[in-house]
N, C-alpha and C positions, 0 to 999 in steps of 0.2 A: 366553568369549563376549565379543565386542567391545562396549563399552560404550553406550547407546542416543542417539542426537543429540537433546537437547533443543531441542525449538520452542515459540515462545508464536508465536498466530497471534490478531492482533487484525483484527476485522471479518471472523471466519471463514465468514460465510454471504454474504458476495462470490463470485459465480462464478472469478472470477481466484485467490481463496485456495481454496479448495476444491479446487482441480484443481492448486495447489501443494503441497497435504497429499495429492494422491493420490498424486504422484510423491512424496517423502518416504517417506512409506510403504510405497513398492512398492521405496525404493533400499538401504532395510536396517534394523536395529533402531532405533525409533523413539520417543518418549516426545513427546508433541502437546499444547500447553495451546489449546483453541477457547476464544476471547473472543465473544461476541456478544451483541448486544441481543434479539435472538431467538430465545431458549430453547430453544423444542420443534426449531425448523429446525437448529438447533446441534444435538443429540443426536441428528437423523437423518443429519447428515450424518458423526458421530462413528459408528456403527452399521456406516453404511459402512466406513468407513476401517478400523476393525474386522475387515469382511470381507474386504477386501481383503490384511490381513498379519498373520500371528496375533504376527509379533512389535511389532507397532503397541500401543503406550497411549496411549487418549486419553481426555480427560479435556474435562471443558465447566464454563466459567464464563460466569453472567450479570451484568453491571454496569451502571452509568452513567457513560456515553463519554465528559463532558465534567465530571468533580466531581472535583475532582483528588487532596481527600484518598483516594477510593477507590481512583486509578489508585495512589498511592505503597502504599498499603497491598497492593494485591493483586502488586505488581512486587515487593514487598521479600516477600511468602507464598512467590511463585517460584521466589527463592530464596534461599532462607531454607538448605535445605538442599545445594545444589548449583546450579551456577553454568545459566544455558541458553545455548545454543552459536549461536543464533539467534532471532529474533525478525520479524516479518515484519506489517507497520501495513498493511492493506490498507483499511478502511472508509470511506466515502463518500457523495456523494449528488449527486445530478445534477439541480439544480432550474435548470426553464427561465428563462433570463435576465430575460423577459417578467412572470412569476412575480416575481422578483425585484425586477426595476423597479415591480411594480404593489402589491406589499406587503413594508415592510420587513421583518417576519419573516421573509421567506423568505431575505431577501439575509443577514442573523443566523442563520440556519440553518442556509445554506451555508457561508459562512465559517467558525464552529464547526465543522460536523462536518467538512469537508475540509481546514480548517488547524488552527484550536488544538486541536481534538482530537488531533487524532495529533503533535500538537509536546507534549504533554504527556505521551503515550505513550513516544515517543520519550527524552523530557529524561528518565523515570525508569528504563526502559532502560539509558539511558544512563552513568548512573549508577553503576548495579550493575554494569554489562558493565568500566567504567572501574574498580572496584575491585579484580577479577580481571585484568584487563588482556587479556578475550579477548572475540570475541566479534561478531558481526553483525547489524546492525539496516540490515532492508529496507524504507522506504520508497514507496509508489505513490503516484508523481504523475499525471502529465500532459503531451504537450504542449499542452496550454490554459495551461498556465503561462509557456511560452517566449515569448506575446506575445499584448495583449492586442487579442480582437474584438471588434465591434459582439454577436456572435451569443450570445458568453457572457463575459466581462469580469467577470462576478461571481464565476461557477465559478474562471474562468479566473485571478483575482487569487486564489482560496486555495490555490490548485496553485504558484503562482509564491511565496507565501509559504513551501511546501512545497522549494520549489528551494533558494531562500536559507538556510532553517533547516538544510538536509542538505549545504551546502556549507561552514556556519561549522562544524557537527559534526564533519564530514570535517577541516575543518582542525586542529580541538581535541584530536583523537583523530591526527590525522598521525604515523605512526613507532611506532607503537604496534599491539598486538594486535587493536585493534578494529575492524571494520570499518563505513564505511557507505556503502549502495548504493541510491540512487534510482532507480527503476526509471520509465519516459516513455512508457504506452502511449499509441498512438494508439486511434482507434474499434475498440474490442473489441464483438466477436458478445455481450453477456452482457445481462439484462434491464434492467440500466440505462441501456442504450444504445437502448431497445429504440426512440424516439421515430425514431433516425438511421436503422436498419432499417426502420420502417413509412417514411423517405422514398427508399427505393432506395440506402442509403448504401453502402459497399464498408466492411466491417469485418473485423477479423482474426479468426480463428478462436481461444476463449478458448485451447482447450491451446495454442496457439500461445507466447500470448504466458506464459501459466502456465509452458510450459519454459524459452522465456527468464529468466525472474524466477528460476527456481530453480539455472538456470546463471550466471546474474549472482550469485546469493548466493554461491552457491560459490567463486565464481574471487574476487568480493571486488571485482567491475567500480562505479566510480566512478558512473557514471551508464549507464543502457542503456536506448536507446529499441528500441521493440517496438511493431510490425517494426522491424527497423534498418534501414528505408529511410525510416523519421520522421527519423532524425538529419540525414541531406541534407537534405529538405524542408523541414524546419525549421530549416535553418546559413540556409538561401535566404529564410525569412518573415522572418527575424531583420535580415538584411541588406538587407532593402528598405528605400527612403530614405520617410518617415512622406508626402511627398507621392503617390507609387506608391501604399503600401499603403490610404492612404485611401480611393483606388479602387475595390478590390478588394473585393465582393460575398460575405463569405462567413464 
């Protein structure tokens, strides 16, 4: 019997993670760590996945996202016994910029939970995967990090802190067995988006970009924006001279 792909999947009650653990499971024997801060929605969606492949283990941990001696602790329980083959940082949060401008909590809020939260994830990850010399850690960013808006600049700087953290990692790890793979979706269909949808927004459908991310992990793709028509769009935001973009409404 071929041996089972170990995954830790953090911020597993993300739409976008959830429908990466479907495909995982449905692609062959499995062993699945759910990280989330919400408990019960974690076990329902573990029940699933369950159903879905009797050769599927999965397994749910509840923690706190940003206390770092818990993150080392529970990274080194991992694997403690055997190495995981993957790892997959999905968690997030999507506070209105407005929100943000109007109370600094919320601008601390987001920064945590969408940057040093998962750069702490990551670093212990890291770590371990670099001891065995194998190993892939996936990433979800943004393009809100490839430049910053009037409309979100606050989201949009902890994604871009998320760019830079996953580009020095990638360097550190070069030539070596490890992999990492930042993953750039654009407006995904999923509830957190839900504010772009209630205004007519054009979003990608979640399995969409879910199978991208899980074929980027695989192949071991440096960065992949989802759709991959965000990467033109955004080589062209990038390249506007700051008098242009100042213009631009959006």
């Amino acid at each position: 019997m071929a041996p089972k792909t170990r995954i830790v999947v953090i911020g597993a009650t993300s739409a976008i993670a959830e429908h990466c653990c479907r495909l995982w499971v449905q692609g062959g024997p499995s062993e699945l760590i759910l990280v989330a801060r919400n408990g019960s929605r974690a076990e329902r969606i573990a029940d699933d996945l369950r159903g879905l492949s009797a050769q599927a283990e999965v397994s749910v941990e509840t923690m706190d996202f940003l206390l770092a001696p818990a993150i080392a602790a529970a990274v080194a329980r991992w694997t403690a016994d055997r190495p995981l083959d993957m790892a997959l940082i999905a968690h997030g949060v999507l506070s209105s910029q407005q929100a943000c401008q109007d109370d600094l909590d919320q601008t601390r809020q987001s920064i945590e939970v969408n940057g040093l939260s998962p750069v702490l994830f990551a670093e212990a990850l890291a770590g371990a995967m670099g001891r065995t010399g194998r190993g892939t850690i996936g990433l979800i960013g943004s393009i809100a990090g490839d430049r910053g808006r009037r409309a979100n600049y606050v989201y949009g700087a902890s994604k871009a802190l998320i760019d830079r953290y996953a580009e020095g990692l990638r360097h550190r790890f070069a030539g070596s067995g490890v992999r990492i793979v930042l993953i750039k979706p654009g407006p995904t269909d999923t509830p957190m988006a839900a504010p772009y949808k209630a205004q007519g927004r054009r979003l990608a459908p979640v399995e969409q970009v879910a199978r991208g991310t899980v074929e980027a992990m695989r192949r071991g793709t440096p960065v992949a924006y989802l759709p991959r028509r965000w990467k033109i769009i955004m080589l062209v935001a990038r390249a506007l001279p700051d008098f242009v973009f100042a213009k631009i409404n959006f």
